[in-house]
KOLKOL-883058 format. One line per 3 residues: their letters; for each residue x, z, y of C-alpha. Coordinates in pm, 1 decimal, always signed. Layout:
<rs>
A	X/Z/Y | ...
</rs>
This chain:
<rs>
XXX	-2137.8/-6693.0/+3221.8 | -2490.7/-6559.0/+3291.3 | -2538.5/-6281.0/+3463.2
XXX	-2673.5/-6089.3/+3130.5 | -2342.6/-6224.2/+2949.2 | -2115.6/-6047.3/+3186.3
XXX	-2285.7/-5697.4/+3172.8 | -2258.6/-5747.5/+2785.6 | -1868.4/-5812.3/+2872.6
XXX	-1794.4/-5520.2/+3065.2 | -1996.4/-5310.0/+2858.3 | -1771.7/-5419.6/+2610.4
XXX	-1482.7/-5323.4/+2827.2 | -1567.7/-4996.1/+2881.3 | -1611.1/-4867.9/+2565.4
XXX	-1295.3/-4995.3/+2442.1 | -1127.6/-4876.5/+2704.6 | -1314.0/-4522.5/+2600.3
XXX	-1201.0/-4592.9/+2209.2 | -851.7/-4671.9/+2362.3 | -834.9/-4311.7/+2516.5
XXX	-976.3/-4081.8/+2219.3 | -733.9/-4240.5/+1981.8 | -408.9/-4217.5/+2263.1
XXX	-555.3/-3889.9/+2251.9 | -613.8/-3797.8/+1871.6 | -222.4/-3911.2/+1836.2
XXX	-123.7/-3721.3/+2142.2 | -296.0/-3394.0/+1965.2 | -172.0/-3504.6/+1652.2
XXX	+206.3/-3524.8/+1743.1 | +129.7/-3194.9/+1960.1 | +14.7/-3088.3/+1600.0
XXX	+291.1/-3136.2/+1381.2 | +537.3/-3065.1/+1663.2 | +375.8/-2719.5/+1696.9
XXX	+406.4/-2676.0/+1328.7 | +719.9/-2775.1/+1292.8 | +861.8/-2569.1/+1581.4
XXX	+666.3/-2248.0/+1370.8 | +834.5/-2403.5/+1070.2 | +1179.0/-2346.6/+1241.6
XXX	+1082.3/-1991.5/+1378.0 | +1004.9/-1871.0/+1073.1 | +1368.3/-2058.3/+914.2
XXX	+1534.5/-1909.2/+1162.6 | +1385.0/-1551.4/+1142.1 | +1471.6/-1571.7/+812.3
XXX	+1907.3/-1704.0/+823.4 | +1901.9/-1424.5/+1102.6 | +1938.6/-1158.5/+786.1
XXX	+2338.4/-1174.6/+705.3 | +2590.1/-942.5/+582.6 | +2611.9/-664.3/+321.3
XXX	+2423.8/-336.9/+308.8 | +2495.7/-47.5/+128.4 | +2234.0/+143.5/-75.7
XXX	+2301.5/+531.0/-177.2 | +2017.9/+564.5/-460.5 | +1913.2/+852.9/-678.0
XXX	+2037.7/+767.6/-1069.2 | +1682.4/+702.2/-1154.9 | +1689.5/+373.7/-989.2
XXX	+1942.5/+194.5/-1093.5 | +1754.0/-68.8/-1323.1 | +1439.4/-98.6/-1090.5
XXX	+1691.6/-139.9/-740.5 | +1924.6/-361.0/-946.8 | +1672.5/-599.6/-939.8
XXX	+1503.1/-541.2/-618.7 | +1854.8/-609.9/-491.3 | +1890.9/-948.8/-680.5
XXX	+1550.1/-1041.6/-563.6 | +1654.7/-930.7/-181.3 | +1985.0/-1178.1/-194.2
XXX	+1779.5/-1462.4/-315.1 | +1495.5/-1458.6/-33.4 | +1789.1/-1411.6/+241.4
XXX	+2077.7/-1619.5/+155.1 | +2392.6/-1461.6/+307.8 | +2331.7/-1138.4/+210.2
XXX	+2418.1/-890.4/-14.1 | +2324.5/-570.5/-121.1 | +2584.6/-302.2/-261.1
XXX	+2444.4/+17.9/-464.4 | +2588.1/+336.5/-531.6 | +2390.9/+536.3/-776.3
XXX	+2458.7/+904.4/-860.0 | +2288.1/+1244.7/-837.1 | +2112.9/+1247.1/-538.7
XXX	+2285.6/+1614.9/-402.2 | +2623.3/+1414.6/-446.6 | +2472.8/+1115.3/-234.9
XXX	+2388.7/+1342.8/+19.1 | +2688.6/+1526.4/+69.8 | +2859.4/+1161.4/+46.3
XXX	+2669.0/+1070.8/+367.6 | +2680.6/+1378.4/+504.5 | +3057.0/+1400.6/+508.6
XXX	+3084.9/+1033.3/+646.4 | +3020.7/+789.6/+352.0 | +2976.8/+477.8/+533.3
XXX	+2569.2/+340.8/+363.1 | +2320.2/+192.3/+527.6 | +2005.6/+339.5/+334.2
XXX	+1951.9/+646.6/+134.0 | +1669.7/+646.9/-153.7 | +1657.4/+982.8/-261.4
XXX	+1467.3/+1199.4/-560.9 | +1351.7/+1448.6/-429.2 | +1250.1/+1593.8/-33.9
XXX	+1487.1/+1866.8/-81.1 | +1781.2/+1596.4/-102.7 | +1685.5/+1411.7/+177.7
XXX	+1663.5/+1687.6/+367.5 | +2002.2/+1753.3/+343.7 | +2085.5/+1413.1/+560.6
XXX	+1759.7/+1496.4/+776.4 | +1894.8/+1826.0/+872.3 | +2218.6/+1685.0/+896.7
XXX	+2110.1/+1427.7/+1177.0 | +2213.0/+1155.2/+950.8 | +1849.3/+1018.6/+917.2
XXX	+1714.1/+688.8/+1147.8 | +1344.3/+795.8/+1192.3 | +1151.6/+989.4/+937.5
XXX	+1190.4/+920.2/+541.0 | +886.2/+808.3/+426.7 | +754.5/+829.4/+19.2
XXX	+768.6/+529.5/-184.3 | +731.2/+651.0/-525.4 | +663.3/+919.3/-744.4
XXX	+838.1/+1010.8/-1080.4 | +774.1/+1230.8/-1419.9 | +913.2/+1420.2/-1653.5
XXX	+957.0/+1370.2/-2006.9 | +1122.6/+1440.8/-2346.9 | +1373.2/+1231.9/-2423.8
XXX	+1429.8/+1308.6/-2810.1 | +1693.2/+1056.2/-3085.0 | +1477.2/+782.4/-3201.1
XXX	+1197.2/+860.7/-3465.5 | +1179.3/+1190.4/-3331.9 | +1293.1/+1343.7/-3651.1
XXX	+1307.1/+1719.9/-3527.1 | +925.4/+1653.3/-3440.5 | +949.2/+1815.5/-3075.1
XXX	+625.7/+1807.9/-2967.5 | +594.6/+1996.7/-2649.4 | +868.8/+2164.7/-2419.9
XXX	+848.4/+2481.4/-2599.2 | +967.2/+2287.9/-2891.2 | +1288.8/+2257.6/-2712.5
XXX	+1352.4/+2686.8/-2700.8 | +1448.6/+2666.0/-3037.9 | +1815.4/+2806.0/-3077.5
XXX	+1850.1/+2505.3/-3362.2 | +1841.0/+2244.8/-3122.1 | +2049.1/+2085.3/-2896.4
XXX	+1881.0/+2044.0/-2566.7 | +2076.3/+1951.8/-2213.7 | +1926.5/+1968.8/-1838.6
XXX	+2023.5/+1828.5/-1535.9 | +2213.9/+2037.8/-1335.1 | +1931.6/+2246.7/-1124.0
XXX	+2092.4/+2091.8/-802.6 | +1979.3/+1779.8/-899.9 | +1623.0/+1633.3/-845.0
XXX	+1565.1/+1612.8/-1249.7 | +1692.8/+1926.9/-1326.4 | +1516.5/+2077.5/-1057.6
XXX	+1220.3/+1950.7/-1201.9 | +1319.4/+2088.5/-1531.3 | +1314.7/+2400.3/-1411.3
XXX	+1018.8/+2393.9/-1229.5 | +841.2/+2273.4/-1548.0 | +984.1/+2519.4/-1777.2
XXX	+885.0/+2826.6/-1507.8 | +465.7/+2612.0/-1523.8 | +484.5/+2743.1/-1908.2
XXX	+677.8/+3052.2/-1844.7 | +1000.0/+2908.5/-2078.0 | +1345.8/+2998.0/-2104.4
XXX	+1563.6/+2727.6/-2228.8 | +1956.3/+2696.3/-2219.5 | +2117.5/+2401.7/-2279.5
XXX	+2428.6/+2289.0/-2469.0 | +2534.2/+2155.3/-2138.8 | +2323.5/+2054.0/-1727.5
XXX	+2469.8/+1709.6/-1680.5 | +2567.9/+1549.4/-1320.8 | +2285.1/+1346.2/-1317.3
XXX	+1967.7/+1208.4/-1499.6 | +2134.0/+882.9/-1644.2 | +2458.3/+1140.5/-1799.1
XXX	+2152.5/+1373.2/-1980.4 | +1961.1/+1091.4/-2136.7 | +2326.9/+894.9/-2271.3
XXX	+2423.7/+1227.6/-2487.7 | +2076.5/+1166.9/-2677.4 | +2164.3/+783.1/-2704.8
XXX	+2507.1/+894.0/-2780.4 | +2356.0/+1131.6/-3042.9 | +2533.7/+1390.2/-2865.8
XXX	+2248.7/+1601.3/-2824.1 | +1908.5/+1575.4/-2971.4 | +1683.8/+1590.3/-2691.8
XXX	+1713.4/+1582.4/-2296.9 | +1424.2/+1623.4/-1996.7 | +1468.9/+1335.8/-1777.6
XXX	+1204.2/+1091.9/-1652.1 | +956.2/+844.4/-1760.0 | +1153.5/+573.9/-1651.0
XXX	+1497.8/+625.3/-1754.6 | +1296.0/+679.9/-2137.3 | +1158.6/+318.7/-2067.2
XXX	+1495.6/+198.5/-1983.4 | +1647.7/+306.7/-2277.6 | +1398.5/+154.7/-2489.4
XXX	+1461.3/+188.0/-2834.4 | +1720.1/+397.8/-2829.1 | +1491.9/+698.9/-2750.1
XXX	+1153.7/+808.5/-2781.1 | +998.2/+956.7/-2534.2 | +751.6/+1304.4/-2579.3
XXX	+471.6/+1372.1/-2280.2 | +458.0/+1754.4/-2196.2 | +190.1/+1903.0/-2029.7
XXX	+399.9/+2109.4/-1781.5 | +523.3/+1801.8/-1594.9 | +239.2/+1720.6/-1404.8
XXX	+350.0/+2063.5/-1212.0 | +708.7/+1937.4/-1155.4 | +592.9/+1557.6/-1050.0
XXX	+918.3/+1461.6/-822.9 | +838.0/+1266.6/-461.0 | +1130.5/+984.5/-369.5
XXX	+1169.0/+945.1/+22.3 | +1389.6/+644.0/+173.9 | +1537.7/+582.1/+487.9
XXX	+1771.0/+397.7/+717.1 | +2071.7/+611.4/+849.7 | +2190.1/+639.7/+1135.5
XXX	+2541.8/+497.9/+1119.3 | +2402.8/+191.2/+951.7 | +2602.2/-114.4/+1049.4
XXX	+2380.4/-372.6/+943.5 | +2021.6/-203.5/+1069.7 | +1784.6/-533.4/+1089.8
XXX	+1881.9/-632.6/+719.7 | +1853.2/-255.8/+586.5 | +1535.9/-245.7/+743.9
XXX	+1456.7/-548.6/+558.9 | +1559.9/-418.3/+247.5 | +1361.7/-65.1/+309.5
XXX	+1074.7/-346.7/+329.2 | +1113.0/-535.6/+4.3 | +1105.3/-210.4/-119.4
XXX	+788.1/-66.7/-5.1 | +661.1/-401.5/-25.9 | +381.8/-533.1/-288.9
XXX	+587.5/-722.6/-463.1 | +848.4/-373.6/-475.8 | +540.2/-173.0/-555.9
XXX	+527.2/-421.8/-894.4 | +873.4/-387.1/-1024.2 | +911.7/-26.5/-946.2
XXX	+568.8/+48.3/-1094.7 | +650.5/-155.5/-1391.1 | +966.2/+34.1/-1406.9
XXX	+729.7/+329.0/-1513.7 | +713.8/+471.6/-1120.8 | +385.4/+657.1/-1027.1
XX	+238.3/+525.1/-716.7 | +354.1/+705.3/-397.3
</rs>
C-alpha cells in the first residue's frame, strides 16, 4: 500500500470511528430521552392515584345541580375517589359544622354564613370567592298573573313565599325589597332556596324570589322575571377547607376543580356570575 493509500485508510478510520461515537451518542441521549419522559410520565401517574378516599362537601342549596356534576367530573379524573354532598340552607350547614358535623369543605352563599365557621375556628385558611349569584322572580309558567317587577309581588292577591331571612336567598330578598323601599309578606319563608322555588313548580304558590340559577334549573317549569332591585342584593359564595377535614390533599383538590377553568365553565353555564 502506498504511502498516499494508507493516509486515505486511516482517514477513513477516523471518521468512522467519529460517526461511531455521535450515533452511540444520539442513542445514549435518546434512551436518556424517553427514560426521562417516561419517569415524568410516572410522576405525574403517580401524583395523580395519590388522590383516594371520600370527601364530604357541605354546599349552599343553590348548588346542587352545578356541584353534582363537578363531583362526577372530580371521581372520573381521580379514580378512587369519591365525593359526598350535603346540600341545605347554608345557616343550617353552618351550625352542622359548627356543632361537629364531620365535612371536609364548606361552599357557602353568602359571607355572613361562612363567617359563622370562620368565627367559629372551624375554617383551614381564609375562604376565598368563587362565584357570584342573582336574584330573580320565579313566577308558574306563562307568567299568567303578568308580574313584572318586585312590586308586582305586594299585591295582597298573590301568593308570594321568601326564604327564610336567615338564609342567604332570603337575605337577599330582603335586601332587595328594602333597594325599592317594599313591604312584602309571604304565604310562607321556606328553609331554603330549592323548598321556595318547588311550591311554584308545585303550583303551591304563584311566585317565589330565588336565584338565576335555580330558575334555569327548573327549566320549563318556571319562568323567570329580572327585577331591577337585585343588582343591590347580588349574593358572594366563599369556599373553604375545614379544619377537621380528614381527607385534606383530595379536598384541596376538589376546592381546585372548582375554582378551576374548566369549574368556572359549568358553574357559569349553570347561570353563576363570575366571582
Amino acid at each position: 500500500m502506498t504511502r498516499t493509500a494508507r493516509r486515505t485508510h486511516h482517514t477513513l478510520q477516523v471518521a468512522g470511528a467519529g460517526t461511531a461515537a455521535l450515533l452511540a451518542l444520539s442513542a445514549c441521549s435518546s434512551s436518556d430521552s424517553d427514560a426521562s419522559a417516561k419517569s415524568d410520565s410516572r410522576a405525574s401517574a403517580s401524583a395523580s392515584d395519590e388522590l383516594s378516599g371520600e370527601v364530604t362537601v357541605f354546599a349552599a342549596a343553590s348548588l346542587k345541580e352545578s356541584f353534582t356534576e363537578l363531583g362526577e367530573e372530580f371521581e372520573k379524573q381521580h379514580p378512587g375517589t369519591k365525593v359526598t354532598f350535603s346540600f341545605g340552607g347554608s345557616d343550617a350547614l353552618a351550625a352542622s359544622i359548627t356543632g361537629g358535623a364531620p365535612a371536609d369543605v364548606f361552599a357557602s352563599a353568602s359571607p355572613k354564613t361562612m363567617k359563622i365557621v370562620t368565627d367559629a375556628g372551624d375554617a383551614a385558611g381564609t375562604p376565598v370567592t368563587f362565584v357570584r349569584n342573582q336574584l330573580e322572580i320565579a313566577t308558574l309558567p306563562g307568567n299568567p298573573d303578568r308580574i313584572s317587577s318586585l312590586k308586582d309581588l305586594t299585591g295582597s292577591d298573590l301568593k308570594v313565599v321568601l326564604c327564610d331571612r336567615t338564609v342567604p336567598c332570603g337575605a337577599a330578598a330582603q335586601k332587595a325589597l328594602d333597594a325599592g323601599k317594599l313591604k312584602l309578606t309571604p304565604v310562607s319563608y321556606e328553609e331554603d332556596v330549592k323548598s321556595a322555588l318547588n311550591k311554584v313548580v308545585l303550583k303551591e304558590a304563584d311566585a317565589a324570589v330565588v336565584y338565576k340559577t335555580d330558575v334555569k334549573a327548573a327549566g320549563d317549569k318556571v319562568e323567570g322575571v329580572d327585577f331591577p332591585e337585585s343588582a343591590d342584593a347580588v349574593n358572594e359564595y366563599p369556599i373553604t377547607l375545614l379544619k377537621e377535614s380528614r381527607n385534606t390533599e383530595t379536598a384541596e383538590a376538589f376546592i381546585a376543580l372548582v375554582r378551576s377553568a374548566e369549574g368556572q365553565q359549568v358553574l357559569s353555564e349553570a347561570g353563576f356570575l363570575k366571582p
